[in-house]
N, C-alpha and C positions, 0 to 999 in steps of 0.2 A: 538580415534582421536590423532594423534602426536601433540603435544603443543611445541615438542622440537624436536632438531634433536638426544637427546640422551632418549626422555621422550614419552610413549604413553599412553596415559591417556583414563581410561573408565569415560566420563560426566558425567554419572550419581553419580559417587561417588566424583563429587566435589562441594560444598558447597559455598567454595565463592573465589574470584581469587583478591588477595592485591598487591599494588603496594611493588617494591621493587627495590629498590635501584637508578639509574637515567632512564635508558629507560627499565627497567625489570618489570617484573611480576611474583606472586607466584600462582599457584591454588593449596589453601587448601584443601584436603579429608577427607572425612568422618573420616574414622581413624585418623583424626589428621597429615598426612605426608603431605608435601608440596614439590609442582614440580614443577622447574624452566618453566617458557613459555616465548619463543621467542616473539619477537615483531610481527612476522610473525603468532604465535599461539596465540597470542593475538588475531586479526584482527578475525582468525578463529573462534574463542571460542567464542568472541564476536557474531557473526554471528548465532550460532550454542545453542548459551544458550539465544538469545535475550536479550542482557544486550546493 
């Protein structure tokens, strides 16, 4: 799933999605990497992971 227009993320390796910084958000991976998600990939992932 795109969370970003530079980031395509497989869900299942994300763990948990932390806020960051004023209208930002991070989804943390299993690995421990963290990727930027749009406010726009927010709304999705929200949607998509049932949060």
């Amino acid at each position: 799933m795109r969370s970003h227009r530079s980031f395509i993320v497989n869900i299942q390796e994300i763990t948990r999605i932390d806020p960051y910084e004023k209208d930002g958000h991070v989804a943390v991976l299993k690995n421990g990497a963290k990727i930027n998600v749009s406010r726009n990939g927010y709304g999705k992932l929200k949607g998509v992971l049932g949060l």
